[in-house]
N, C-alpha and C positions, 0 to 999 in steps of 0.2 A: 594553566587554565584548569579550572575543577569543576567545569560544566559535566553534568553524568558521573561525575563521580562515583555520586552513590551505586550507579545502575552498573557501572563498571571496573569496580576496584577489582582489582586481582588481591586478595588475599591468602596468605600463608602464616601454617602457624609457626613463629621463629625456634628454628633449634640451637641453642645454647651447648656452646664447645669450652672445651675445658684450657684449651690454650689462650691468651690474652683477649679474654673476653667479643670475640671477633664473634660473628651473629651473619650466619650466609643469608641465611631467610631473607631477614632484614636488607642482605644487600640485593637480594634477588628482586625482594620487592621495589625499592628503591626503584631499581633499573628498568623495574615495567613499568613503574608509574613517570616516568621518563619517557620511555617510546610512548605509552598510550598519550600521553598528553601532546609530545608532537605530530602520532597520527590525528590527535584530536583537534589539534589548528591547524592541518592542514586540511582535513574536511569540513572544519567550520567554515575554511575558506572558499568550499565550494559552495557554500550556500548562496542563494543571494541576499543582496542586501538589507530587506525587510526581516527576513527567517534569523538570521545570523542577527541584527539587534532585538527583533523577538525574543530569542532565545538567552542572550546577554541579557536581557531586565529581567525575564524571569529566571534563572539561574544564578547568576553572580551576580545581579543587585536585589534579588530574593523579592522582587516584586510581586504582588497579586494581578492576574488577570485583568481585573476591572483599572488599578494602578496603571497597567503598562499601555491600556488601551486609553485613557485620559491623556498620556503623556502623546502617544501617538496619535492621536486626535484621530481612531477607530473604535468600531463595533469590538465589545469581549468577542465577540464568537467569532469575529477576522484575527483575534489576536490566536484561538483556540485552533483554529485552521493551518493558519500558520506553522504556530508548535507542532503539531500533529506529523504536518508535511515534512517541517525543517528535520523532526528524530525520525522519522522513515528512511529519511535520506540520510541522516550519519549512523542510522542502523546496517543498511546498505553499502555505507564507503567503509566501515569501521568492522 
């Protein structure tokens, strides 16, 4: 899941070893972007219902506010509320 991504990548710059091309960085990274992503379905999981598909149209189907609130037959500013609440609360579990 690559909801926050951007807000939460762990980045590292990769060190390159001189034995068979092996790249720890790289694996370092790998394995946080691994845990961060199943702490990250598991707190999406606390969301409720509404915040948690809020947050899936705007994120992973890259929708626009006014889009996802057509689709949801709400107010932009219900759908803004929402978001707002839904990433306070995986700021707080995460």
């Amino acid at each position: 899941m690559t909801i926050l991504r951007r807000a939460i990548t762990i980045r590292t710059k990769p060190r390159q070893h001189a034995y068979s091309g092996y790249n720890e960085a790289c694996a370092l990274d790998e394995l946080a972007q691994l845990l961060l992503s199943l702490d990250l379905q598991e707190a999406l999981a606390q969301l409720n219902e509404q915040q948690r598909r809020i947050l899936l149209l705007l994120f992973i189907d890259d929708l626009k506010p006014a889009e996802a609130a057509r689709r949801l037959h709400c107010t932009v500013r219900n759908i803004t509320k929402h978001r707002l609440k839904a990433l306070d609360r995986l700021r707080e579990l995460l």
